[in-house]
C-alpha positions in Angstrom: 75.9 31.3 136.6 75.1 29.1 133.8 71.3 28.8 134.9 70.8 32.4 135.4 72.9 32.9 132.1 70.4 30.3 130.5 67.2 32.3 131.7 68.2 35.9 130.2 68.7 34.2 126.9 64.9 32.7 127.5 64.0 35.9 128.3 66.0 37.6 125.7 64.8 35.4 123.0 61.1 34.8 124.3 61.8 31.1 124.2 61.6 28.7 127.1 64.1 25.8 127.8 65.0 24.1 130.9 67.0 25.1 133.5 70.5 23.2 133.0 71.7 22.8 136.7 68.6 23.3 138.9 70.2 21.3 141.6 73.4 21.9 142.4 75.2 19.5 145.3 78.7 21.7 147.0 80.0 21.4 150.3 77.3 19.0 151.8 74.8 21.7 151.0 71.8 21.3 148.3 71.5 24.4 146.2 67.9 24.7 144.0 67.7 27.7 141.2 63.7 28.1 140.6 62.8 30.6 138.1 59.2 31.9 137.7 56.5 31.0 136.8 57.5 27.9 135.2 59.1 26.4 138.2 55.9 26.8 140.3 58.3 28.5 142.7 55.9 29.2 145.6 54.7 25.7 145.8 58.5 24.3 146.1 59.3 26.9 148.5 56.6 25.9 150.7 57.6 22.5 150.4 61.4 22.8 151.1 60.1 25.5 154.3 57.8 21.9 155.7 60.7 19.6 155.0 63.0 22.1 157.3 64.7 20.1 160.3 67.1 22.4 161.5 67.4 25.4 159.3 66.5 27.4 156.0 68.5 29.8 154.3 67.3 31.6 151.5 69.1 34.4 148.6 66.1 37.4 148.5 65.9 40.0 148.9 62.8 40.5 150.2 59.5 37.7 151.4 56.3 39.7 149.5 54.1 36.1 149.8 51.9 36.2 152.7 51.7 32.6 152.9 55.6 32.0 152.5 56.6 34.5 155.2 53.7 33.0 157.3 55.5 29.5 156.7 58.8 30.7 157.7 57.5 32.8 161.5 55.5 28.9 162.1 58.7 27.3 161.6 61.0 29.7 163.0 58.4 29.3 166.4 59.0 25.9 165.9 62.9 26.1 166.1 
């Protein structure tokens, strides 16, 4: 809550800063917040999709990125 608190006062005050927790380690899981642009979101999304061994979950709610839902039906064959 912190990082998404932390990018509405960006927002809010037209002022970057960094995100304070953008990688969050619970339950044996790895949890990344990327805000855009300044993340470079799609690039690190593609990345983590390539990197996939067994699975991928994602919080959208919705894939409007050709090339990312492309990404996910290659490795989805793949699986």
């Amino acid at each position: 809550s912190k990082n998404y608190e932390k990018e509405f006062q960006e927002i809010w005050n037209k002022k970057e800063s960094k995100t304070p927790y953008p990688i969050i380690h619970l339950n044996n899981k790895t949890i990344e917040t990327l805000f855009c642009p300044e993340d470079n979101c799609k690039e690190r999304v593609i990345e983590t999709i390539n990197n996939a061994k067994s699975s991928i979950y994602f919080m959208l709610f919705y894939i409007t990125d050709r090339d990312i839902a492309s990404i996910i039906i290659k490795k989805y064959q793949l699986f």
